[in-house]
DRENVO-706940 format. One record per residue (C-alpha): residue number from 1; residue in one letter; y negated, x negated, z. Coordinates in steps of 0.2 Angstrom, whole numbers, always signed. Example, Ala and Ser with C-alpha at 12.3 -4.5 7.8 and 13.67 -1.06 7.14 Angstrom:
DRENVO-706940
+-----+------+-------+-------+-------+
:  nr : rest :    c2 :    c1 :    c3 :
+-----+------+-------+-------+-------+
:   1 :    a :   +22 :   -62 :   +39 :
:   2 :    s :    +5 :   -68 :   +36 :
+-----+------+-------+-------+-------+
***
This chain:
DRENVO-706940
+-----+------+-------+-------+-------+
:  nr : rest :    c2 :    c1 :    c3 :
+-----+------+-------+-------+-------+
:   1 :    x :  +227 : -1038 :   +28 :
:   2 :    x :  +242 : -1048 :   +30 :
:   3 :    x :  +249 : -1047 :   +47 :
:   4 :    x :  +251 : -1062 :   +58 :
:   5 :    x :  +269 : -1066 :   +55 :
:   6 :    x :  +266 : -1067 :   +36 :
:   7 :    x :  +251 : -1081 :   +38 :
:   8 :    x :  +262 : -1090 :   +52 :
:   9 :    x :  +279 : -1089 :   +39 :
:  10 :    x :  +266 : -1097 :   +25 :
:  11 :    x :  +259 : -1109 :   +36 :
:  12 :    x :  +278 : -1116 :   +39 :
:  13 :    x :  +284 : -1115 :   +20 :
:  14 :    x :  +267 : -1127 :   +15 :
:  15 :    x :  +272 : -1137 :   +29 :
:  16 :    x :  +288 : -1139 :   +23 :
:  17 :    x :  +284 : -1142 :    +7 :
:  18 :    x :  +270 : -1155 :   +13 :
:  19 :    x :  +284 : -1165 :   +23 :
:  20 :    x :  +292 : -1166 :    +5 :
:  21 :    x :  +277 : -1171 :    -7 :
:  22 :    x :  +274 : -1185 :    +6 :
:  23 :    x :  +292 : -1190 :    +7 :
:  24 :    x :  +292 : -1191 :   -12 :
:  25 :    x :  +278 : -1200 :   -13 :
:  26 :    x :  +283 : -1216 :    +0 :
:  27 :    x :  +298 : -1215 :   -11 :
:  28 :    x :  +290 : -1216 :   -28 :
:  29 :    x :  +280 : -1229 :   -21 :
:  30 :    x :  +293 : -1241 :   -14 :
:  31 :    x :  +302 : -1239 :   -32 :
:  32 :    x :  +285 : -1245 :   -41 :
:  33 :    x :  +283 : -1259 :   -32 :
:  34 :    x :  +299 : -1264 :   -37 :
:  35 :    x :  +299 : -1260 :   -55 :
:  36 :    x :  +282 : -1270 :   -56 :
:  37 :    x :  +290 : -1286 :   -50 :
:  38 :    x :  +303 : -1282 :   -63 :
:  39 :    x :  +289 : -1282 :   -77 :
:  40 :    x :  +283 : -1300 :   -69 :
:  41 :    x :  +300 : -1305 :   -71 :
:  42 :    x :  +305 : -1301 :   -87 :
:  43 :    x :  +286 : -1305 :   -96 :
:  44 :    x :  +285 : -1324 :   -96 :
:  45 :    x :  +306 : -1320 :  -107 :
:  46 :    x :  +297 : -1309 :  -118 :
:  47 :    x :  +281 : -1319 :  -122 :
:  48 :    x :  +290 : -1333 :  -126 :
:  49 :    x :  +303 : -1324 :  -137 :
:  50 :    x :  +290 : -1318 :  -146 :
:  51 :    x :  +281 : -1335 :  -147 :
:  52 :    x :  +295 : -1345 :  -154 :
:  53 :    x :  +298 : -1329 :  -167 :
:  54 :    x :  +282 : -1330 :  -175 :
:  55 :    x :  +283 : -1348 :  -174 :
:  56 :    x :  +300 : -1348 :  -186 :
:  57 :    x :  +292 : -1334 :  -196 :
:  58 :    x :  +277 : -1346 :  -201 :
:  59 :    x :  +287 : -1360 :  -205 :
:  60 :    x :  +299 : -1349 :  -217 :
:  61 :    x :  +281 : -1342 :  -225 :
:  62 :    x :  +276 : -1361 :  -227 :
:  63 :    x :  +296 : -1367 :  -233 :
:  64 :    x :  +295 : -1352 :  -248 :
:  65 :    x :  +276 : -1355 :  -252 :
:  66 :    x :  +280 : -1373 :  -254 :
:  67 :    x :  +296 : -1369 :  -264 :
:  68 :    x :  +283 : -1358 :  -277 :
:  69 :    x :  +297 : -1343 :  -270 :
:  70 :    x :  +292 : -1324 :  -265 :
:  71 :    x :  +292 : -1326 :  -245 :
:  72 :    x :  +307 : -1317 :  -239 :
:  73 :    x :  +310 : -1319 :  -222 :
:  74 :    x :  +319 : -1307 :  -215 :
:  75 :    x :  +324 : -1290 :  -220 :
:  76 :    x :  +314 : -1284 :  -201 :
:  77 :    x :  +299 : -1291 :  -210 :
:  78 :    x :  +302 : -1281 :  -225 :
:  79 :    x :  +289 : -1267 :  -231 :
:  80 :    x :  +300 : -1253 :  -238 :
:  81 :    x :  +291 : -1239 :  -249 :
:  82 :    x :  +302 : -1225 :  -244 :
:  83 :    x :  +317 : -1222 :  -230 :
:  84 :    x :  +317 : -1212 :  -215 :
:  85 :    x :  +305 : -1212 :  -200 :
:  86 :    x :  +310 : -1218 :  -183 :
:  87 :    x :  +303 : -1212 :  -168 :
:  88 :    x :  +309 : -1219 :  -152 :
:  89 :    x :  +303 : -1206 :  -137 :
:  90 :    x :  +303 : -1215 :  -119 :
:  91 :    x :  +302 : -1200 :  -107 :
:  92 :    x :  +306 : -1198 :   -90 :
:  93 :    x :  +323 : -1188 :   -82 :
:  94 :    x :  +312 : -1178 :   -71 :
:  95 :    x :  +295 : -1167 :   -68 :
:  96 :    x :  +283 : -1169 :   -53 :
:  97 :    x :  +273 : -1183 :   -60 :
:  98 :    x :  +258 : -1173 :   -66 :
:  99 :    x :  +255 : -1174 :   -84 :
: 100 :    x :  +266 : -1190 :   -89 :
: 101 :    x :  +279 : -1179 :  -100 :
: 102 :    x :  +268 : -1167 :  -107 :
: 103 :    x :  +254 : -1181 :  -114 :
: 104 :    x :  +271 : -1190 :  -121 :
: 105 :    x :  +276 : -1176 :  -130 :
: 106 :    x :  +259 : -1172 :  -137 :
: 107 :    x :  +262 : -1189 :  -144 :
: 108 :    x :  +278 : -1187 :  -152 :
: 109 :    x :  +272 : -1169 :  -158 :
: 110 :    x :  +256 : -1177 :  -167 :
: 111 :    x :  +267 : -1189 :  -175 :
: 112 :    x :  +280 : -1177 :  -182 :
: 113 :    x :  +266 : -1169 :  -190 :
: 114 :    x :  +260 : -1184 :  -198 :
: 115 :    x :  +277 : -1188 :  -206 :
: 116 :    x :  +281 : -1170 :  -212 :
: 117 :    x :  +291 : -1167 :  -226 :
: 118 :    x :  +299 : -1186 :  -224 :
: 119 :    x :  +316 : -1186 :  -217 :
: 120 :    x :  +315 : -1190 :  -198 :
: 121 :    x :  +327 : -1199 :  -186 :
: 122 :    x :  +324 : -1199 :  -167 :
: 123 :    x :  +330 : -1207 :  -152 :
: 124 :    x :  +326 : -1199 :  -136 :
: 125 :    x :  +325 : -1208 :  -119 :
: 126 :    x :  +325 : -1197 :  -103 :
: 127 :    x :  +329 : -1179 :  -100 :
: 128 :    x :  +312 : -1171 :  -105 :
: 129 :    x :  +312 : -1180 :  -120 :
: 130 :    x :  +328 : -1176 :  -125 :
: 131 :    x :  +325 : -1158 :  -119 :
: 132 :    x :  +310 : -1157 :  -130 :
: 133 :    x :  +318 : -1166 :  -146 :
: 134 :    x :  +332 : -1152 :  -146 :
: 135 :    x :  +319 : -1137 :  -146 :
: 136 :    x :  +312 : -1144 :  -162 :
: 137 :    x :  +317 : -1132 :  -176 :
: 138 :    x :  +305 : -1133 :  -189 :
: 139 :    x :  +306 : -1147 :  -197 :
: 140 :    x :  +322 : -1150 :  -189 :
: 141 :    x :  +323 : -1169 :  -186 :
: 142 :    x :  +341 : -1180 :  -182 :
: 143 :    x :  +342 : -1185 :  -164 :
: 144 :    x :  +352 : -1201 :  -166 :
: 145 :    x :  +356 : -1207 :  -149 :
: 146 :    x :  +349 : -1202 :  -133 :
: 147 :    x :  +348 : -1211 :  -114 :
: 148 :    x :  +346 : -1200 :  -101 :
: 149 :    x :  +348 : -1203 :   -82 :
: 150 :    x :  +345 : -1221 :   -84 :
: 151 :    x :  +328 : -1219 :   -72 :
: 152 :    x :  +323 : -1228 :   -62 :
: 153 :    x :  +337 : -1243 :   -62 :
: 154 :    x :  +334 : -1249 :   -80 :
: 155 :    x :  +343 : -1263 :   -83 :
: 156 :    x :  +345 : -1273 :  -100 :
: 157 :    x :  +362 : -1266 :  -104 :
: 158 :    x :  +349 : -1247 :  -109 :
: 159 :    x :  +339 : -1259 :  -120 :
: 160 :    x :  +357 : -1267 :  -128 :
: 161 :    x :  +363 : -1248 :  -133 :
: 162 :    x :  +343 : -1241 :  -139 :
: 163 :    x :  +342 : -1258 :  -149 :
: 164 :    x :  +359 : -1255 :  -158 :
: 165 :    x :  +355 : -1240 :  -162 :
: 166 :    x :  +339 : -1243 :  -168 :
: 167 :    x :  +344 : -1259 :  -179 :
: 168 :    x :  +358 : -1249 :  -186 :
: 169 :    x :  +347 : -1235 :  -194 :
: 170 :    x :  +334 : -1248 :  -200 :
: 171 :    x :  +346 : -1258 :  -211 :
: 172 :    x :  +361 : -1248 :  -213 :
: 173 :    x :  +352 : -1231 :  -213 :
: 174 :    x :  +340 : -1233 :  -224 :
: 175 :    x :  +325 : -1232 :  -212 :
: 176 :    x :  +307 : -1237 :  -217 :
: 177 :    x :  +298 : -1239 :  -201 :
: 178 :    x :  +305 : -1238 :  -181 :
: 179 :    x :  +288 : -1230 :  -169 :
: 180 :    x :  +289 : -1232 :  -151 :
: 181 :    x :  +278 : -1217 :  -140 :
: 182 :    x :  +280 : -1222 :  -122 :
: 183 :    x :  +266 : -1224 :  -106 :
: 184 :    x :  +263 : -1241 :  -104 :
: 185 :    x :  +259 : -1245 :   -84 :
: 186 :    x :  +241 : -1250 :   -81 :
: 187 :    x :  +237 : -1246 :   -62 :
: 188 :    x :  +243 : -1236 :   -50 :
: 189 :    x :  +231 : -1223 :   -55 :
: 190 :    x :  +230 : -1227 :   -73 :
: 191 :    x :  +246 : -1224 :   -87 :
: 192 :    x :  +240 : -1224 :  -104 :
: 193 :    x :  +253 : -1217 :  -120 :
: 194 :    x :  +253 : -1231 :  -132 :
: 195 :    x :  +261 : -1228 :  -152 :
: 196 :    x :  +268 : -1243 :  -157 :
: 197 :    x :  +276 : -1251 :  -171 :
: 198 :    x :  +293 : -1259 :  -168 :
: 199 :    x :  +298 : -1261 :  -187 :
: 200 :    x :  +294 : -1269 :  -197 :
: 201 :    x :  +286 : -1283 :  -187 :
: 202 :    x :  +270 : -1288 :  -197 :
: 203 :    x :  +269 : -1303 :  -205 :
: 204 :    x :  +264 : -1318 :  -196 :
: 205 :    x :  +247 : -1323 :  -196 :
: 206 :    x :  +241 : -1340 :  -199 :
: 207 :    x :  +240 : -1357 :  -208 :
: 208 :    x :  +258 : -1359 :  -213 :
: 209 :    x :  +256 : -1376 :  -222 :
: 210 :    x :  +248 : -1383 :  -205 :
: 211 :    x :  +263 : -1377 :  -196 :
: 212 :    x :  +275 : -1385 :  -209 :
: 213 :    x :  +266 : -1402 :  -209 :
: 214 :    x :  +266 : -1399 :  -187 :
: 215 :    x :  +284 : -1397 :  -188 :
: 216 :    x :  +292 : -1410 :  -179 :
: 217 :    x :  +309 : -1401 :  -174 :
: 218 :    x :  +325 : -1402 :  -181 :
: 219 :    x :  +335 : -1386 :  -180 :
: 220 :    x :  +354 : -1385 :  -176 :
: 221 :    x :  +359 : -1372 :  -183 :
: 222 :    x :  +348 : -1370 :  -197 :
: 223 :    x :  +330 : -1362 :  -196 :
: 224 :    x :  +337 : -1346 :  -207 :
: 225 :    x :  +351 : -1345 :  -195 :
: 226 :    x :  +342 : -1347 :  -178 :
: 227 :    x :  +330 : -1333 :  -184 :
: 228 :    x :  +343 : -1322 :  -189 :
: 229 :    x :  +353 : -1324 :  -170 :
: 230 :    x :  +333 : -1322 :  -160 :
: 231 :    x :  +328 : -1306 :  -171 :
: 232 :    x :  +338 : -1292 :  -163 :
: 233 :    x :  +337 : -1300 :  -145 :
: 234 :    x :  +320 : -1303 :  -149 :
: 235 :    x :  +318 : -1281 :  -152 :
: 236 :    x :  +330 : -1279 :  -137 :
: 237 :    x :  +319 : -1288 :  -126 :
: 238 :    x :  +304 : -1281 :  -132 :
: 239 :    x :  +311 : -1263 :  -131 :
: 240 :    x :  +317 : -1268 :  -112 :
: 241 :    x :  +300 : -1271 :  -109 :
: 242 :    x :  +295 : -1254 :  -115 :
: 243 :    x :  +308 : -1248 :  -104 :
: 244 :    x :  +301 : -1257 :   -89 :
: 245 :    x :  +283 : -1251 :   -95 :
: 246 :    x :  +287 : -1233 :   -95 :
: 247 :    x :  +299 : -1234 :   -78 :
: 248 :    x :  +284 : -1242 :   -68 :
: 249 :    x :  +272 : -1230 :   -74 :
: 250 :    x :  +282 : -1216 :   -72 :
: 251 :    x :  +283 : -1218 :   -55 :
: 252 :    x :  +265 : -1222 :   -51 :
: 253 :    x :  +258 : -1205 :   -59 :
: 254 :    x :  +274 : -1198 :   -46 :
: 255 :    x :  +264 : -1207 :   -32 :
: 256 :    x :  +248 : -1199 :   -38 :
: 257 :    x :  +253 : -1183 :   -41 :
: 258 :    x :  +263 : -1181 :   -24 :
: 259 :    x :  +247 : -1187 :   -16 :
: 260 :    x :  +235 : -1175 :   -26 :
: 261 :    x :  +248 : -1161 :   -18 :
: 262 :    x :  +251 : -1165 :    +1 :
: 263 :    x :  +232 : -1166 :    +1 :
: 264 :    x :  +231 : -1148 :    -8 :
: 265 :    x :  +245 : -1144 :    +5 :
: 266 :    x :  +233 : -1152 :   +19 :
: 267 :    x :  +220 : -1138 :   +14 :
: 268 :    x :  +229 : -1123 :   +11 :
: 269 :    x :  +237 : -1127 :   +29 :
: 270 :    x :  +218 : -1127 :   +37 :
: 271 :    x :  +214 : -1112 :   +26 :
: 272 :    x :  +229 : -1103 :   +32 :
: 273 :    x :  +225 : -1106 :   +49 :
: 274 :    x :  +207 : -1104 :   +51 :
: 275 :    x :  +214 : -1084 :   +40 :
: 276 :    x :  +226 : -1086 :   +58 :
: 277 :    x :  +213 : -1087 :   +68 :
: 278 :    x :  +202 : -1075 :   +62 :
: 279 :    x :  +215 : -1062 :   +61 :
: 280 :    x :  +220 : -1064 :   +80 :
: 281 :    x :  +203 : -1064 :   +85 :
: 282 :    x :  +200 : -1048 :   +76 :
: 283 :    x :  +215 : -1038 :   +84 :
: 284 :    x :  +209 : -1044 :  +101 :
: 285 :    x :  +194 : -1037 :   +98 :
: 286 :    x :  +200 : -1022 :   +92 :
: 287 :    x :  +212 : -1020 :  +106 :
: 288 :    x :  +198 : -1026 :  +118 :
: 289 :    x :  +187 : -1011 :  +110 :
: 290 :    x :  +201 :  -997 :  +112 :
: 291 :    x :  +200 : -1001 :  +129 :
: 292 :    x :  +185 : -1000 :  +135 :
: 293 :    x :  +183 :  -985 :  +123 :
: 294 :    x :  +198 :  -978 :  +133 :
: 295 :    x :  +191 :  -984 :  +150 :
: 296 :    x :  +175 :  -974 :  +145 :
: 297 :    x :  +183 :  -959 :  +140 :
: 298 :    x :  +192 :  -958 :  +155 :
: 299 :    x :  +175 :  -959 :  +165 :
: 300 :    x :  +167 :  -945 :  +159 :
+-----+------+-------+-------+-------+
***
């Protein structure tokens, strides 16, 4: 039976760490807040980016459909048969946020297996990601750039250097295909992995002679131009969204998981002290016994 001193010493080590699970967890949950007002600012930039892209995009389809050409767009549009495969893994720098690295790197594990035997190149955001990518030996896959230490003050600047990067190994370095694995912030309590597509962009869908015929604009510089300046800021902004995404959702499931533990902490402090308890009762009433079994003894 452990003695009183040992239960008392545990009781003050799970407080301890209870003081700190809560402390983590205000914390966590003054920076979400932030980050999700970051998301609201930054969404109506990236929905109309993305508007006016695929807008452009239909009106080149309609231009080379008219013309009796092969539509070419842009070479981001362009399916290639072969080339390397990009994965982009959006991690975070830390642990404590209950299973948000590990479901992440299941994700990036599944899809390495998918793409055996093709030549892999990756680009690992945060520190359990990056940690992770280098203990991969077989197949061995080229980390091409990493960001580490970047949460939770992402600004655009991250997005800038992962889009570079990203760009540069689709058309100079012969990829075929850029995948994104991150957790997408849903609610507080929920943070779902998402495996998306960032290159190529797909194909507009829609009646491109009717959006020919609607075309009332005038474009200065021209169309082919203005497209070829909105592509890479339009990637850029989408992957600072991602960024965003996973740097709000990061810090919810740190919320949750530092909650999940003071109240674990809560209980083994009332388990602790109800063993407390009983244990002191118990050398009373011994002691209490050896008494009156001494008083008796000295009786008779």
């Amino acid at each position: 039976m452990a003695s009183l001193r040992e239960i008392r010493r545990k009781i003050k080590s799970v407080k301890s760490t209870q003081q700190i699970t809560k402390a983590m967890k205000m914390v966590a949950a003054a920076r979400m807040r932030r980050a999700q007002m970051a998301i609201l600012a930054s969404r109506p930039f990236a929905v109309k980016m993305e508007a006016t892209v695929r807008q452009l995009a239909l009106l080149e389809v309609a231009a080379d459909q008219q013309a009796g050409r092969e539509v070419q767009i842009h070479p981001f549009f362009d399916q290639k048969p072969s080339g390397a495969a990009v994965l982009v893994l959006v991690t975070a720098d830390k642990g404590l946020c209950g299973a948000f690295n590990t479901n992440l790197i299941r994700a990036a594990i599944d899809w390495m297996r998918r793409h055996e035997g093709r030549r892999m190149l990756l680009a690992a955001v945060g520190r359990k990601g990056r940690d992770f990518l280098r203990r991969v030996r077989e197949p061995a896959p080229t980390i091409m750039t990493e960001l580490v230490g970047i949460f939770p003050k992402v600004g655009f600047v991250h997005a800038e250097l992962l889009g570079k990067a990203v760009i540069g190994a689709y058309l100079e370095g012969g990829a075929s295909s850029v995948t994104v694995i991150y957790n997408e912030f849903k609610s507080v309590a929920t943070q779902r992995v998402v495996e998306s597509q960032l290159l190529p962009i797909p194909v507009p869908v829609g009646d491109a002679q009717a959006a020919q015929a609607s075309n009332a604009f005038g474009f200065e510089p021209r169309r082919e131009e203005l497209l070829e300046a909105l592509l890479p800021r339009y990637l850029k902004a989408q992957l600072y969204r991602i960024l965003l995404e996973s740097q709000a959702a990061e810090l919810a499931a740190r919320m949750s998981a530092m909650d999940a533990a003071s109240k674990n902490a809560g209980e083994l402090i009332g388990a602790l002290t109800l063993n407390l308890n009983r244990t002191r009762q118990a050398m009373i009433t011994r002691e209490i016994a050896e008494l009156v079994g001494g008083a008796e003894a000295l009786a008779s």
